[in-house]
CHARMM-style PDB file with segment names, atoms N, HN, CA, C and O in Angstrom:
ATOM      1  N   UNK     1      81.302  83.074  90.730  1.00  0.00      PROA
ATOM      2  CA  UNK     1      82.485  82.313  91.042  1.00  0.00      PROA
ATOM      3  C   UNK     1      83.671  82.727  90.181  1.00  0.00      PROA
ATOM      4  O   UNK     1      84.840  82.486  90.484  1.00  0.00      PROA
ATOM      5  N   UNK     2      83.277  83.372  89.080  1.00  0.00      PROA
ATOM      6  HN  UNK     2      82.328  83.568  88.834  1.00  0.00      PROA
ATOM      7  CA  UNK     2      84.564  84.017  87.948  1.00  0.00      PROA
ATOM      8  C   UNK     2      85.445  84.942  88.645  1.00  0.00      PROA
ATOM      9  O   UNK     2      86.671  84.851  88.571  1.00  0.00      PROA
ATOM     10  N   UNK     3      84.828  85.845  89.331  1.00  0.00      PROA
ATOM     11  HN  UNK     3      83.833  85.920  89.391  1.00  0.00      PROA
ATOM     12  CA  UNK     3      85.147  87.003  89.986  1.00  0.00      PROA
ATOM     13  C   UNK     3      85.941  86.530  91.188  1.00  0.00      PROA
ATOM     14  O   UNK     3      86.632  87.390  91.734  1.00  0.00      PROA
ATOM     15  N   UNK     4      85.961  84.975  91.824  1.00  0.00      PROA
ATOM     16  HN  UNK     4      85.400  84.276  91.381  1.00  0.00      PROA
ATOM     17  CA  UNK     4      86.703  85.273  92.831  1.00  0.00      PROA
ATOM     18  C   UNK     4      88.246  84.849  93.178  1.00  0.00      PROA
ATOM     19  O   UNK     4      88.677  85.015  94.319  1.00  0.00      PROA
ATOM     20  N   UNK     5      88.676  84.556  92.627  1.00  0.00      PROA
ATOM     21  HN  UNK     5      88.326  84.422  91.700  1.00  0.00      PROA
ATOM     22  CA  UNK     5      90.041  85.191  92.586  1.00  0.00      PROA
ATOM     23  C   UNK     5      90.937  86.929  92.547  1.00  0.00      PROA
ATOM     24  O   UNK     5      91.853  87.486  93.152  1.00  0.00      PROA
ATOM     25  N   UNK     6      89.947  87.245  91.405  1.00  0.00      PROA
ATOM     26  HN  UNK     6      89.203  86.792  90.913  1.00  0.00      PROA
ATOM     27  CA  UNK     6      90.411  88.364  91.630  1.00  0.00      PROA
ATOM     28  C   UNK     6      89.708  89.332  93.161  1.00  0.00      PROA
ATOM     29  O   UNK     6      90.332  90.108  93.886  1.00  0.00      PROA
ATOM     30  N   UNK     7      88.581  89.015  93.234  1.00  0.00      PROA
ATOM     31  HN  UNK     7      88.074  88.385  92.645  1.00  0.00      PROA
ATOM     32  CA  UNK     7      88.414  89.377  94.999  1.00  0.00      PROA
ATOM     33  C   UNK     7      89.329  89.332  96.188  1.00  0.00      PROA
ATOM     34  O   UNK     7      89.665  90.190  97.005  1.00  0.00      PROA
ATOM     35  N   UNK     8      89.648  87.969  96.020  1.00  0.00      PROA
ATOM     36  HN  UNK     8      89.374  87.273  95.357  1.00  0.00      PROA
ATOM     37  CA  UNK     8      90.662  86.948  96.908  1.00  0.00      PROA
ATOM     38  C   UNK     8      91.958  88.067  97.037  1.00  0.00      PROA
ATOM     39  O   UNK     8      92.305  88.706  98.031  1.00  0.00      PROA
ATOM     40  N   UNK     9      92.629  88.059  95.446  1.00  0.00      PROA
ATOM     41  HN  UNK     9      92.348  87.539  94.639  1.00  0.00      PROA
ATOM     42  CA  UNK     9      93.658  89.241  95.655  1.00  0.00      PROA
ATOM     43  C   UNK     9      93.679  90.520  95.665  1.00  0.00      PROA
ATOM     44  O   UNK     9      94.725  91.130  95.442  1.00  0.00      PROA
ATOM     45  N   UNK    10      92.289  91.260  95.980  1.00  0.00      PROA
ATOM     46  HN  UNK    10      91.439  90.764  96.161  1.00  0.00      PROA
ATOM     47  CA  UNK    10      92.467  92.502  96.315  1.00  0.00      PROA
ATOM     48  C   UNK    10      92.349  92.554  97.771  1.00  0.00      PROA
ATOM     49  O   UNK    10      92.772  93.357  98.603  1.00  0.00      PROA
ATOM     50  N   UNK    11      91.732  91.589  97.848  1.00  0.00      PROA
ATOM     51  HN  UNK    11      91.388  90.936  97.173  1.00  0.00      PROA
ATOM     52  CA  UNK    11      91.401  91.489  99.406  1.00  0.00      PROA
ATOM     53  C   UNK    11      92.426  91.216 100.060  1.00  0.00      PROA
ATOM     54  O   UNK    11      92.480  91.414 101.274  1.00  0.00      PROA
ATOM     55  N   UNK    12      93.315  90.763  99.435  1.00  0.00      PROA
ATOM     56  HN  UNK    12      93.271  90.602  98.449  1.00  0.00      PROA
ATOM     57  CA  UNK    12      95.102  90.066 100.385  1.00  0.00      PROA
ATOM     58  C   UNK    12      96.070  91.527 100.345  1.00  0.00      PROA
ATOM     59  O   UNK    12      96.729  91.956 101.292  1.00  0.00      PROA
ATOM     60  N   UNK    13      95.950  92.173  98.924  1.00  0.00      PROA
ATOM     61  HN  UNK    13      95.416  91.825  98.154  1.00  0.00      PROA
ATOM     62  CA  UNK    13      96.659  93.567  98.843  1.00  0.00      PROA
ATOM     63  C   UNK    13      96.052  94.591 100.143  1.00  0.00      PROA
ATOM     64  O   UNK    13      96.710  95.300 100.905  1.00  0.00      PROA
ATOM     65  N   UNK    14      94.510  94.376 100.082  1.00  0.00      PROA
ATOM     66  HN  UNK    14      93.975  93.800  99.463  1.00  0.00      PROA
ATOM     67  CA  UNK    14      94.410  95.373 100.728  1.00  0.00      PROA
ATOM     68  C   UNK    14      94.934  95.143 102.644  1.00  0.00      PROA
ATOM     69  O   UNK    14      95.380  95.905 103.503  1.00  0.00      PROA
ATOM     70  N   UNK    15      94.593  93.797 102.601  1.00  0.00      PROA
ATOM     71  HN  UNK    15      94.231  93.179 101.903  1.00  0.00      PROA
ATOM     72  CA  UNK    15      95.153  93.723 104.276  1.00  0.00      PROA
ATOM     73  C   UNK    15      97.026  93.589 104.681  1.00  0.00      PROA
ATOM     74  O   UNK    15      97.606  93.559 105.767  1.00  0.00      PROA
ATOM     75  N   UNK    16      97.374  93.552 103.717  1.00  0.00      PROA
ATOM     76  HN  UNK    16      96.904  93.577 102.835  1.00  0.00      PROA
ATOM     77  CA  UNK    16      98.901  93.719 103.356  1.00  0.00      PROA
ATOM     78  C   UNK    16      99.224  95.298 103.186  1.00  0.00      PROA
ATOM     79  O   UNK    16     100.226  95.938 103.503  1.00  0.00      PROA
ATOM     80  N   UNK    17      98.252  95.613 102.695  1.00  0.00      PROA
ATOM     81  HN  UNK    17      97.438  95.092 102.438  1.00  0.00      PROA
ATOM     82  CA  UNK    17      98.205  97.342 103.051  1.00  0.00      PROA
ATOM     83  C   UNK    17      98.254  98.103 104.389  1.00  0.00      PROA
ATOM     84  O   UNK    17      98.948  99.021 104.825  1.00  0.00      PROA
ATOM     85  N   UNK    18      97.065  97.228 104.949  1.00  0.00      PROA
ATOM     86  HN  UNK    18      96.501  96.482 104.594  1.00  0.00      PROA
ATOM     87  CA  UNK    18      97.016  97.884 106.050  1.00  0.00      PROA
ATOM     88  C   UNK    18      97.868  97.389 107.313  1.00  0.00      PROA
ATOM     89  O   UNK    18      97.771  97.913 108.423  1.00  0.00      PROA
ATOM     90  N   UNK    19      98.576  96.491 107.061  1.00  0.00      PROA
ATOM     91  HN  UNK    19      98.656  96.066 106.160  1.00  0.00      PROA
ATOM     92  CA  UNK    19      99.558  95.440 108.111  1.00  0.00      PROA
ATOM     93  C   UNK    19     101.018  96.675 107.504  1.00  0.00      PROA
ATOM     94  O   UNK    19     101.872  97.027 108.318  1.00  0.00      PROA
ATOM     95  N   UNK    20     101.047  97.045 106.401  1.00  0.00      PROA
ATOM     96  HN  UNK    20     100.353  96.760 105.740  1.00  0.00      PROA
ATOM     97  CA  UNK    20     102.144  98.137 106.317  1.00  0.00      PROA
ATOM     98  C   UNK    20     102.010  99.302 107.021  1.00  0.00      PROA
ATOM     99  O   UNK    20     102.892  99.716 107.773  1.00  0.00      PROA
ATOM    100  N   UNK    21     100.894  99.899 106.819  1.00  0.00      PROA
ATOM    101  HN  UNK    21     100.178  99.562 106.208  1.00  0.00      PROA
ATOM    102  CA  UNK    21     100.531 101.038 107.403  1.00  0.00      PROA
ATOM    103  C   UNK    21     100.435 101.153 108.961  1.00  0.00      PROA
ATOM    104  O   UNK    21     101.135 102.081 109.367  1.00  0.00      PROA
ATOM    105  N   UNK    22     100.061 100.774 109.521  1.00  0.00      PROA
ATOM    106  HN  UNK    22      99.493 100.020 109.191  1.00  0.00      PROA
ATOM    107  CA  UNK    22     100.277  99.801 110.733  1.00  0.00      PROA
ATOM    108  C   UNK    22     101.860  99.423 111.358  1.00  0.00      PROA
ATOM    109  O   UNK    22     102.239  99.693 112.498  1.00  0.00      PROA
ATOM    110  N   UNK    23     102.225  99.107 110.874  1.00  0.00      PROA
ATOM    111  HN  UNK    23     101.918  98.888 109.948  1.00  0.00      PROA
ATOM    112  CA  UNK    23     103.807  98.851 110.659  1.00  0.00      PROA
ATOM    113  C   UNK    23     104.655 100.218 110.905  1.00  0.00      PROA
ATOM    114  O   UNK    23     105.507 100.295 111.790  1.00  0.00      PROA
ATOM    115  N   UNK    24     104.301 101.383 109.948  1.00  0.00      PROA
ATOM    116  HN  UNK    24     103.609 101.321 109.229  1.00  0.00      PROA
ATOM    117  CA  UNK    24     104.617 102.302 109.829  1.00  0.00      PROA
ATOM    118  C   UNK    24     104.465 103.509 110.741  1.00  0.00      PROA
ATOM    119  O   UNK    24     105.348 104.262 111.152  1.00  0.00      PROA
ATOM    120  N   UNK    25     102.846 103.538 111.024  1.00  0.00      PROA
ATOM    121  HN  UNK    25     102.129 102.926 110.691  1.00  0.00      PROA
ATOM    122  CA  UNK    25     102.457 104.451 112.155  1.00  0.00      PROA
ATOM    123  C   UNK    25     102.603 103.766 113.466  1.00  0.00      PROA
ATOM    124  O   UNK    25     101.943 104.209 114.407  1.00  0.00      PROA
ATOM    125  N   UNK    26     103.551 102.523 113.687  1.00  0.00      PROA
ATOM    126  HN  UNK    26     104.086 102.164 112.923  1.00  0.00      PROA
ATOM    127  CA  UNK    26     103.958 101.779 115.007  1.00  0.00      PROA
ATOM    128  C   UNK    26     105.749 103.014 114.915  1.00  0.00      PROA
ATOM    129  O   UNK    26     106.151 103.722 115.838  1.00  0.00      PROA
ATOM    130  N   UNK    27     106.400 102.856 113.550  1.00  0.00      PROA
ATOM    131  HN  UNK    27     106.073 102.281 112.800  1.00  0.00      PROA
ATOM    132  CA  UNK    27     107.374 103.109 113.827  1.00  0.00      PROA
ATOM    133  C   UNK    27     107.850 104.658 114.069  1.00  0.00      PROA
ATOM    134  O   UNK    27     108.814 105.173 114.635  1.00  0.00      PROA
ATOM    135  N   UNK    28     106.739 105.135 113.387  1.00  0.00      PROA
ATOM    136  HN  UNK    28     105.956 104.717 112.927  1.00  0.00      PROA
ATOM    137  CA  UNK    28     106.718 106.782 113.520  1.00  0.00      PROA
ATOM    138  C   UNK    28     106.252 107.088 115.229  1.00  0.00      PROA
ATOM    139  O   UNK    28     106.977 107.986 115.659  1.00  0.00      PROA
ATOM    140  N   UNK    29     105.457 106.694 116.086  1.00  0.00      PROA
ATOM    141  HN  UNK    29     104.869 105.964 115.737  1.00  0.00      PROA
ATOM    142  CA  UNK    29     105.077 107.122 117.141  1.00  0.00      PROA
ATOM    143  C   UNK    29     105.718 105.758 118.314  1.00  0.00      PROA
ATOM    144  O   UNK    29     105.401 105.937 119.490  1.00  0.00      PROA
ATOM    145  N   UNK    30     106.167 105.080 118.151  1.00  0.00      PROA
ATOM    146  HN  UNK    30     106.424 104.935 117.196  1.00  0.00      PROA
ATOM    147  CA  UNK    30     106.699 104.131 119.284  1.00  0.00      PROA
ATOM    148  C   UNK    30     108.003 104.827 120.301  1.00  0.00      PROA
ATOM    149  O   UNK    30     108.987 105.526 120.060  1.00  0.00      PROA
ATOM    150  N   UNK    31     107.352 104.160 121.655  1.00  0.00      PROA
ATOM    151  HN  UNK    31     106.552 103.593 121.851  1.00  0.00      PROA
ATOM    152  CA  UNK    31     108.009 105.437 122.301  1.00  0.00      PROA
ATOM    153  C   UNK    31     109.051 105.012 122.839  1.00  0.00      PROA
ATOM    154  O   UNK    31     109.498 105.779 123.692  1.00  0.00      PROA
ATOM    155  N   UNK    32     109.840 103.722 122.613  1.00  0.00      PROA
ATOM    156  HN  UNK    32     109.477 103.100 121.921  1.00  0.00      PROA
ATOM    157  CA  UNK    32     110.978 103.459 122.444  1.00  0.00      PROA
ATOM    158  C   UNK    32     111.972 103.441 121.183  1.00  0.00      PROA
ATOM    159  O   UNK    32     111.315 103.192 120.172  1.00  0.00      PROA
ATOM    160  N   UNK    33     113.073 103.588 120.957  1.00  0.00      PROA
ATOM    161  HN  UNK    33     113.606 103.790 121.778  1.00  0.00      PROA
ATOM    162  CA  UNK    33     113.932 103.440 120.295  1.00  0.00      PROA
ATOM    163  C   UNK    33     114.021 101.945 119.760  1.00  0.00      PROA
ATOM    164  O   UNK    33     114.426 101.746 118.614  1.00  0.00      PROA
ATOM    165  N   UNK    34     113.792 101.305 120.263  1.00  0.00      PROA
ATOM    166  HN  UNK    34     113.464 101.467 121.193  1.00  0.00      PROA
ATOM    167  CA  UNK    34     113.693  99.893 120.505  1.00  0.00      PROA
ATOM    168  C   UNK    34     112.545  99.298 119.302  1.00  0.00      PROA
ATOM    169  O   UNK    34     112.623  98.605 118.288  1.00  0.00      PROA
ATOM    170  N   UNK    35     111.370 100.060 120.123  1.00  0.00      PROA
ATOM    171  HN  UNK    35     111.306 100.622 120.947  1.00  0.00      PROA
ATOM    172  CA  UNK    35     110.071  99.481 119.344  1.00  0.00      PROA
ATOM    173  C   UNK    35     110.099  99.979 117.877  1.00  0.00      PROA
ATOM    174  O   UNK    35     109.728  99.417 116.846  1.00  0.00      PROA
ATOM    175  N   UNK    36     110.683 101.276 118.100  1.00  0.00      PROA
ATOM    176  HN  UNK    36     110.984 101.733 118.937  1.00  0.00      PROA
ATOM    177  CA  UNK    36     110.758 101.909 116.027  1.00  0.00      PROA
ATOM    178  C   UNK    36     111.448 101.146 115.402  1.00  0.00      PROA
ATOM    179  O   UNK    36     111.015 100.865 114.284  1.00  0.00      PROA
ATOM    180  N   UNK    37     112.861 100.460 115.859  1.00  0.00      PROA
ATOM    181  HN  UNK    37     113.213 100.689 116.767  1.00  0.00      PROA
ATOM    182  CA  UNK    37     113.700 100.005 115.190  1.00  0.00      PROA
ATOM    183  C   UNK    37     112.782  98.743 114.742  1.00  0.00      PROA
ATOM    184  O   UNK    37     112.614  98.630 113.527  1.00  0.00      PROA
ATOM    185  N   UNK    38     112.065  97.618 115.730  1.00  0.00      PROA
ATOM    186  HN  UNK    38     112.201  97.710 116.717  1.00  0.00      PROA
ATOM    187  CA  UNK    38     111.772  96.717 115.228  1.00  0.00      PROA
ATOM    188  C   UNK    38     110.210  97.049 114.078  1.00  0.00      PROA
ATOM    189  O   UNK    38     109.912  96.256 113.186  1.00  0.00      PROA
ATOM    190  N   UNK    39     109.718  97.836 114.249  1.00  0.00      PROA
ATOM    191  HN  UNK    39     109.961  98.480 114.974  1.00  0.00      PROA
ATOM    192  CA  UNK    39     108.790  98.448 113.543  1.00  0.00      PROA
ATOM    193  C   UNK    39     109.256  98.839 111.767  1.00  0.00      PROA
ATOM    194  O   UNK    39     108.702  98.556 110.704  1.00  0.00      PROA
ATOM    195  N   UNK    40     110.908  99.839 112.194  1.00  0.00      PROA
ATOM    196  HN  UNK    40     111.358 100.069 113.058  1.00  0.00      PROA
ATOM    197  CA  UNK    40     110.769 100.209 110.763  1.00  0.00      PROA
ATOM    198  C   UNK    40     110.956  98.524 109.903  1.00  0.00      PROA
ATOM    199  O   UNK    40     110.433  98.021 108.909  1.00  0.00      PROA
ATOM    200  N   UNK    41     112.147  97.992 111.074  1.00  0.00      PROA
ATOM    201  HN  UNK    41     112.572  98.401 111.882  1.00  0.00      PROA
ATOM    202  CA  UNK    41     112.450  96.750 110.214  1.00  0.00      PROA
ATOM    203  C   UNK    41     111.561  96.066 109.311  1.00  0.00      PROA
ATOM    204  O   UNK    41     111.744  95.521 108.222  1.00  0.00      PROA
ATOM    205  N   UNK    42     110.526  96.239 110.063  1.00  0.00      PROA
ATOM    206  HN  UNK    42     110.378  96.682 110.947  1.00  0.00      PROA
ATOM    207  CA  UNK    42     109.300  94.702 109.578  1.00  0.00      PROA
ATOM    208  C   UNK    42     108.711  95.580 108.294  1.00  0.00      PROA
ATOM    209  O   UNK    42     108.566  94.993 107.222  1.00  0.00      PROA
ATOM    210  N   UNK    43     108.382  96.951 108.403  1.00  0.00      PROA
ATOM    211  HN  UNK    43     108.500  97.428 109.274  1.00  0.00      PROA
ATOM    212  CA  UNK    43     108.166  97.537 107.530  1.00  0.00      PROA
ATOM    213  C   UNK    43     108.856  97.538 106.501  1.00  0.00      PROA
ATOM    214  O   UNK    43     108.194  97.554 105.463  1.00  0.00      PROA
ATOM    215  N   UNK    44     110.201  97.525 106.363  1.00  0.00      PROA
ATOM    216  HN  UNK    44     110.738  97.512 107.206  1.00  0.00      PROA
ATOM    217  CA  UNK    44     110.881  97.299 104.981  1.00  0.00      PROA
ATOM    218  C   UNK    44     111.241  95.683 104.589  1.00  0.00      PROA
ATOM    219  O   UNK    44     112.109  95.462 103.744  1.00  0.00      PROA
ATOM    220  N   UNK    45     110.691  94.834 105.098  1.00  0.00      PROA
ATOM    221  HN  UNK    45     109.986  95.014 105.784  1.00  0.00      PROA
ATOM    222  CA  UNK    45     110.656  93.975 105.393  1.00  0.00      PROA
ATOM    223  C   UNK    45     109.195  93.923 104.380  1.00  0.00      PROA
ATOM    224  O   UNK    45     109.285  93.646 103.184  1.00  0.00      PROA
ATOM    225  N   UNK    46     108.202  94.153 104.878  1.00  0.00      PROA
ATOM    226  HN  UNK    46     108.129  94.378 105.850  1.00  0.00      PROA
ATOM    227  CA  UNK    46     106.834  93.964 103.878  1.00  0.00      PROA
ATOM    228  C   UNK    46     107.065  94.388 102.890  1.00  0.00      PROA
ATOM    229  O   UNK    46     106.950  93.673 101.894  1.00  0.00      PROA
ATOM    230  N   UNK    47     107.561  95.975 102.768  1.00  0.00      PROA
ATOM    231  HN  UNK    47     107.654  96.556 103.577  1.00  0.00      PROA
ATOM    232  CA  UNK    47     107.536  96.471 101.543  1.00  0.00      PROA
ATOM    233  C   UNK    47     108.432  96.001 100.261  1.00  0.00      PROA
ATOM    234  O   UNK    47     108.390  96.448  99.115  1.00  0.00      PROA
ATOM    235  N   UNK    48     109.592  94.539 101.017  1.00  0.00      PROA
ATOM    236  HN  UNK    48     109.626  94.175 101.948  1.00  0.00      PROA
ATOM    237  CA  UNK    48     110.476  94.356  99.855  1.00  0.00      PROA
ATOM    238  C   UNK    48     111.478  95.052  99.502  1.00  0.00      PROA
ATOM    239  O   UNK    48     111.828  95.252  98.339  1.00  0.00      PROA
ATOM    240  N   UNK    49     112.129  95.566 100.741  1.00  0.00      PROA
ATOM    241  HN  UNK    49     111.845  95.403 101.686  1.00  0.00      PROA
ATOM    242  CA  UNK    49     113.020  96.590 100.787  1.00  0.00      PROA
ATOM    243  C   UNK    49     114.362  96.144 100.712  1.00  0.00      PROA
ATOM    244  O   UNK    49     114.979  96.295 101.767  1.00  0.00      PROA
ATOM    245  N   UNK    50     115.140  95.526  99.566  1.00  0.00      PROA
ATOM    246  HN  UNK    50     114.639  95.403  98.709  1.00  0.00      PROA
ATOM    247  CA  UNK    50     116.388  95.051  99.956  1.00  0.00      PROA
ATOM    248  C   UNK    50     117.502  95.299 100.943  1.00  0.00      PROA
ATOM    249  O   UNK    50     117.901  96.452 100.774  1.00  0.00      PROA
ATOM    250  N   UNK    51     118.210  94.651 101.967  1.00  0.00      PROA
ATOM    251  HN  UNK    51     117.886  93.715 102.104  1.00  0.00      PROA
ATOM    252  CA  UNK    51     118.543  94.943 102.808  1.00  0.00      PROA
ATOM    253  C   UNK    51     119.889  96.098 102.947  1.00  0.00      PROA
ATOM    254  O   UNK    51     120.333  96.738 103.899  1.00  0.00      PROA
ATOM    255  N   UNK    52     120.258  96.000 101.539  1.00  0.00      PROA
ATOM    256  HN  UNK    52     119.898  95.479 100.765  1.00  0.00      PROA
ATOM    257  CA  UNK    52     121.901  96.579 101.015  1.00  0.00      PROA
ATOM    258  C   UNK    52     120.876  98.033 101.142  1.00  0.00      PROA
ATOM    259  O   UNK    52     121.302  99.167 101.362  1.00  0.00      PROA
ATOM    260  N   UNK    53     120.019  97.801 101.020  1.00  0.00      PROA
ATOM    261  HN  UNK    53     119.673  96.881 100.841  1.00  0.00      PROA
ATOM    262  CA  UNK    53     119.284  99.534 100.395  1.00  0.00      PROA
ATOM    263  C   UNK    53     118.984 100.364 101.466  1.00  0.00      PROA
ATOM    264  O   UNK    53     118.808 101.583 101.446  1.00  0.00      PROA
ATOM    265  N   UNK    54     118.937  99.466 102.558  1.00  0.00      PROA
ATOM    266  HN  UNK    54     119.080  98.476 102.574  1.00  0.00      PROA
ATOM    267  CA  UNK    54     118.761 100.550 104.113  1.00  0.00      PROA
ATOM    268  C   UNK    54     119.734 100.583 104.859  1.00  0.00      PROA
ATOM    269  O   UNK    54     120.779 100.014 105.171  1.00  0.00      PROA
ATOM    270  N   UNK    55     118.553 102.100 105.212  1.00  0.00      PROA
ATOM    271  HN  UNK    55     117.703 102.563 104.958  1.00  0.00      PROA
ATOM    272  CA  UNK    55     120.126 103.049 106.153  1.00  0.00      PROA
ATOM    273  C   UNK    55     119.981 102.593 107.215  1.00  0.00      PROA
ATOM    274  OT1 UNK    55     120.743 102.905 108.130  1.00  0.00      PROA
TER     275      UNK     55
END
């Protein structure tokens, strides 16, 4: 039971990982203009990307 917290938060990093990655290979291959845009968004969006900071 010591151990689970820190389980808890690798386990949240890692699916926050893969909801980026995901995110990312939506915005690299989406075959609208449309769908990348809302793709990269959400992606800098997870990653904590301040908004002044994107192009």
């Amino acid at each position: 039971m010591q151990y689970l917290p820190e389980i808890e938060k690798a386990l949240m990093e890692k699916l926050d990982s893969m909801v980026k990655r995901q995110l990312y290979t939506t915005f690299k291959t989406a075959s609208t203009e449309e769908e990348r845009e809302k793709a990269r968004q959400e992606y800098l969006d997870k990653c904590g990307m301040h908004e002044n900071f994107r192009w």
